[in-house]
DODO-182010 format. One record per residue (C-alpha): chain; x, y, z; residue number from 1. Coordinates in pm, whole numbers, plus 50000, padded with zeros to 5 digits. Layout:
N
chaine->A&east->X&north->Y&up->Z&num->NUM
...
% end
This chain:
100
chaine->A&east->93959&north->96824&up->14141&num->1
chaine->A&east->94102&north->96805&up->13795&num->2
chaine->A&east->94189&north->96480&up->13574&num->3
chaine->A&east->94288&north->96480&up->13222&num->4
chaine->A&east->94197&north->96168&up->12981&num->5
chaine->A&east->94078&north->96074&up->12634&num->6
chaine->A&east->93702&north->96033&up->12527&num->7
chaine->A&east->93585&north->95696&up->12471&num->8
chaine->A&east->93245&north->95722&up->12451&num->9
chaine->A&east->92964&north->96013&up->12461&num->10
chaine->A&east->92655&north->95864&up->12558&num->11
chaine->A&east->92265&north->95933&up->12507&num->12
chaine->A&east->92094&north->96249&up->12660&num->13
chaine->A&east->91851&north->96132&up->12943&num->14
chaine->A&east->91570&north->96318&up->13090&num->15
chaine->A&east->91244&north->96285&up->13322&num->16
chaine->A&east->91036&north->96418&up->13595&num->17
chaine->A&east->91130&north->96440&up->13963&num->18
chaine->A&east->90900&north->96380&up->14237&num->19
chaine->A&east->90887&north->96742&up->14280&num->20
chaine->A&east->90742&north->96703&up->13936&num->21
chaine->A&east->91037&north->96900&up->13785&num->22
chaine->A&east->91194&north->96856&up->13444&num->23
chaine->A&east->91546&north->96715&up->13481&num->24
chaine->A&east->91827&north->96624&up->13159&num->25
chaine->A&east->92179&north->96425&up->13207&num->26
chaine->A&east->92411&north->96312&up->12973&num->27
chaine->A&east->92741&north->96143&up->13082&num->28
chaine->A&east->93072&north->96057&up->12877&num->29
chaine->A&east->93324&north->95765&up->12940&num->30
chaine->A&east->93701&north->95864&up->13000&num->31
chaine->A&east->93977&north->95682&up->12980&num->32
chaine->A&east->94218&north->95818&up->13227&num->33
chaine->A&east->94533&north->95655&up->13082&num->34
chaine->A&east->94732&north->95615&up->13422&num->35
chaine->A&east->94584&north->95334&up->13587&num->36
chaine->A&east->94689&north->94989&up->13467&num->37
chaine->A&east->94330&north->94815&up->13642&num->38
chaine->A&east->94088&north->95030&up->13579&num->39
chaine->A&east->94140&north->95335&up->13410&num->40
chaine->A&east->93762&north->95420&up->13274&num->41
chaine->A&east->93589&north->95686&up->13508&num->42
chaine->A&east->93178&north->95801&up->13402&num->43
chaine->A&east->93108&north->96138&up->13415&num->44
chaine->A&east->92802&north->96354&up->13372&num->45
chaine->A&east->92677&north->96662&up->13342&num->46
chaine->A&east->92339&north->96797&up->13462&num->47
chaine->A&east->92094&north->97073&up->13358&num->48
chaine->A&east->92243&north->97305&up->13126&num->49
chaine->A&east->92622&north->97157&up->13194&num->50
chaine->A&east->92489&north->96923&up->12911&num->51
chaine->A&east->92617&north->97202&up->12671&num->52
chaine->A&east->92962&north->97149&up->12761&num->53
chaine->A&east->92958&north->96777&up->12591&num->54
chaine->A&east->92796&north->96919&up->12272&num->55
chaine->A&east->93168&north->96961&up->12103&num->56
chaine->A&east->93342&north->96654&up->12258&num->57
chaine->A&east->93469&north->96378&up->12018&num->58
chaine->A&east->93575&north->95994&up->12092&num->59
chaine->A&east->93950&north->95996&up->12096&num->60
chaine->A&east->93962&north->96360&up->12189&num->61
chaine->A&east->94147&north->96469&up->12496&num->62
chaine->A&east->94058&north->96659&up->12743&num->63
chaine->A&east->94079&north->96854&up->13073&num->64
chaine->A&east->93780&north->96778&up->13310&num->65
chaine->A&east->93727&north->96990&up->13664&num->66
chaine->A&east->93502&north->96725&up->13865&num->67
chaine->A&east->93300&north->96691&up->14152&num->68
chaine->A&east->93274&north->96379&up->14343&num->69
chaine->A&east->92960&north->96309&up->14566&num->70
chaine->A&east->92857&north->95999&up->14761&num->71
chaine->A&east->92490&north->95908&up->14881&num->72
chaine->A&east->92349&north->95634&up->15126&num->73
chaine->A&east->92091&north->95432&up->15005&num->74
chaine->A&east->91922&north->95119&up->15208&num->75
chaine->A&east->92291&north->95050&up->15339&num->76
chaine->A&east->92424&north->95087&up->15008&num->77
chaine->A&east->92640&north->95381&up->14877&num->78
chaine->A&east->92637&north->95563&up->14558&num->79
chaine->A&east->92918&north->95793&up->14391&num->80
chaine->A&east->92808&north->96036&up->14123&num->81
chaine->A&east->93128&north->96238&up->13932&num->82
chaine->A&east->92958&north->96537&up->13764&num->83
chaine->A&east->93154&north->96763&up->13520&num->84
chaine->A&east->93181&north->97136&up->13659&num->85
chaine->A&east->93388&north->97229&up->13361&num->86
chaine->A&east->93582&north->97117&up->13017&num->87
chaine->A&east->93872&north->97189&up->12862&num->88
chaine->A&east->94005&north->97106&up->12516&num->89
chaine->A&east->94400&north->96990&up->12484&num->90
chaine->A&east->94475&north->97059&up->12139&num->91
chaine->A&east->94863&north->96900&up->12142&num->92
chaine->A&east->95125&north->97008&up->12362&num->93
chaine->A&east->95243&north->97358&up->12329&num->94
chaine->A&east->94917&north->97485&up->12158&num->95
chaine->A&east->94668&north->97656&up->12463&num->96
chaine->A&east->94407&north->97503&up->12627&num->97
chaine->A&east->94068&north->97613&up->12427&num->98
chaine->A&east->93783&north->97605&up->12667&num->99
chaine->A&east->93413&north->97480&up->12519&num->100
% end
């Protein structure tokens, strides 16, 4: 799935240790997705070495994301994880898109 929407924020890388006592890194980025009128923020993140593909992103910059939604059960509760598969610059319109 592909959305398109403007940086707001880029936030903190965060890493750790899994139970399978492997080294793990996210970082995730706030977009604003300009289309909705109620809530038009979505979270993404990347994982691993996907982190690279935030390294270039600015707030107010907009951009081209192709997402992957998951969902998880946890003690009757779900959880929904967006992760970033890929990122695209849009300079302006008319110019190409210039992929990071």
């Amino acid at each position: 799935m592909k959305i398109t929407g403007k940086v707001k924020e880029i936030y903190k890388v965060q890493s750790g240790v899994s139970k399978k006592g492997n080294n793990w890194q996210k970082q995730g980025f706030l977009l604003d997705l300009e289309k909705n009128d109620f809530n038009s923020n979505l979270y993404v993140e990347c994982f691993g070495d996907s982190i690279n593909l935030i390294n270039s992103l600015m707030n107010g910059q907009k951009v081209e994301c192709e997402i992957e939604v998951s969902s998880r059960e946890y003690n009757g509760k779900w959880y929904h994880n967006v992760n970033a598969r890929s990122i695209e610059k849009i300079e302006s319109v008319g110019e190409d898109n210039v992929p990071f």
